[in-house]
N, C-alpha and C positions, 0 to 999 in steps of 0.2 A: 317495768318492762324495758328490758335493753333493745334500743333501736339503734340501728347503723344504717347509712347508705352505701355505694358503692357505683361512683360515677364513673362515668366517662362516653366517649363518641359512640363506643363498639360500631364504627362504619370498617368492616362489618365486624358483630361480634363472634369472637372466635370459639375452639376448641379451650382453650388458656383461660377465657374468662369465663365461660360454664362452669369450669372446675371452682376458677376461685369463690364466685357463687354460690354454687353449691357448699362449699366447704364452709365460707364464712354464714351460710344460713344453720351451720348446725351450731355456730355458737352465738346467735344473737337473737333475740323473741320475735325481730322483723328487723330485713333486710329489705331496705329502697335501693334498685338498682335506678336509676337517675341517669338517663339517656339524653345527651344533651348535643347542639352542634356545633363542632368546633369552628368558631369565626376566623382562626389562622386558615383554614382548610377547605378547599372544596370536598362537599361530600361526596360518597360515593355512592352511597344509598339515602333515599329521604328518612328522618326522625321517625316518622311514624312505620316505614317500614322496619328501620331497627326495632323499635318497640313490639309490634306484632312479631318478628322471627322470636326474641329474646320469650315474649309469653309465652309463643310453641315453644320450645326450647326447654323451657322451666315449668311447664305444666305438674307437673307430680309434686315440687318443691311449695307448697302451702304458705311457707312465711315470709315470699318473696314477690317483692311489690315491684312492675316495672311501669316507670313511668317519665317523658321528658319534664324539662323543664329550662325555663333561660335565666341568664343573671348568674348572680354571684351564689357561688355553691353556699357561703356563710349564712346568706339571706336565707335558704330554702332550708337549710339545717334549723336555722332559729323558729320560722314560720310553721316547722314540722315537729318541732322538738326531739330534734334529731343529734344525739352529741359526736358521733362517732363517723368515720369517713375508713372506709376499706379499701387500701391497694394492695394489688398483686404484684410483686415483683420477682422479674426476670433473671436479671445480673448487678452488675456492682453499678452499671450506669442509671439502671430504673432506681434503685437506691437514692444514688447523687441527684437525681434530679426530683422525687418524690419527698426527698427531707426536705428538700428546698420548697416545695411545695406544702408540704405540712408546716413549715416553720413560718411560710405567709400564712395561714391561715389562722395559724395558733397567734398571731400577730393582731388581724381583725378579730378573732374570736378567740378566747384566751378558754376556753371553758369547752372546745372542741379539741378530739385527740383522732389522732391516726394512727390503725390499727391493718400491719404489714404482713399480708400473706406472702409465702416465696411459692412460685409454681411448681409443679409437678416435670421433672426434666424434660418425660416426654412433651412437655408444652414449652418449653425456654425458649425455642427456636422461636416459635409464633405471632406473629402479629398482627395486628389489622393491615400495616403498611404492606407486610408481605406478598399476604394473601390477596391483595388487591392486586402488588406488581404480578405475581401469577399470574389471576385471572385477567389482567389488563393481555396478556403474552399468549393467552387461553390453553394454561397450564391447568391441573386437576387440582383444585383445591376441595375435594370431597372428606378427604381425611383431616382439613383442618378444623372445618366449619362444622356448627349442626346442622340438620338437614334442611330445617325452617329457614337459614341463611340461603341455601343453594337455593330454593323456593322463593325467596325473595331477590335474588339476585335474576334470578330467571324471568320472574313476572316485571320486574324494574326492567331490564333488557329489553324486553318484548314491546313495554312503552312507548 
């Protein structure tokens, strides 16, 4: 059974990262999306709210696991028997800085590989950072997000 994960903040996760999800669950037997918090970053939404939008979000997708986790992605790969790490990239810079990031890894874990989706144009633009400066300006970001994001962003607001 081919298992892959597929980490990151998604504070909050986007249109961009659905897609890559979805896509990379058609080629792996289970896909763990691995919601974690980034310690460089104040959040914008709490873990557990990520986690609950991303499950609305991917309801119909069956071989997709979401779930956090803390510590070193190596550790959670080993502990899961997890060989594979899925990113999505943008442009030439998500490139430069995600090799550099596979080539630490492959470093601790010699027996882990990373496995590059490139996004969908209509998604290149997109980010998490974006979509937050938006909505920090209370811009529309309904076309960026799924709808479970506006829903969490709404009920966190209301807080």
């Amino acid at each position: 059974m081919k298992k892959a994960v597929f980490p990151g903040s998604f504070d909050p996760v986007t249109n961009g990262h659905i897609d890559i999800i979805r896509r990379a669950a058609t080629v792996f037997d289970t896909l763990v999306v691995g919601v974690f918090n980034n310690v460089r970053k104040q959040s914008f939404l709490p873990v557990e709210d990520r986690v609950v939008a991303l499950q609305e979000a991917l309801t119909d997708v069956k071989n997709v696991q979401v779930v956090s986790f803390d510590g070193l992605l190596t550790d959670y790969m080993v502990q899961n028997d997890i060989k594979v790490i899925v990113r999505g990239l943008r442009s030439v810079t998500d490139y430069e800085y995600e090799q550099g990031q596979a080539q630490i890894i492959h470093q601790l874990n010699p027996t882990i590989d990373t496995f590059f989706l490139l996004t969908k144009p209509e998604c290149s633009f997109v980010s998490s950072s974006v979509v937050r400066e938006i909505h920090h300006f209370g811009g529309d970001i309904s076309t960026l997000v799924p709808k479970s994001v506006l829903k969490a962003i709404e009920c966190f607001s209301n807080k």
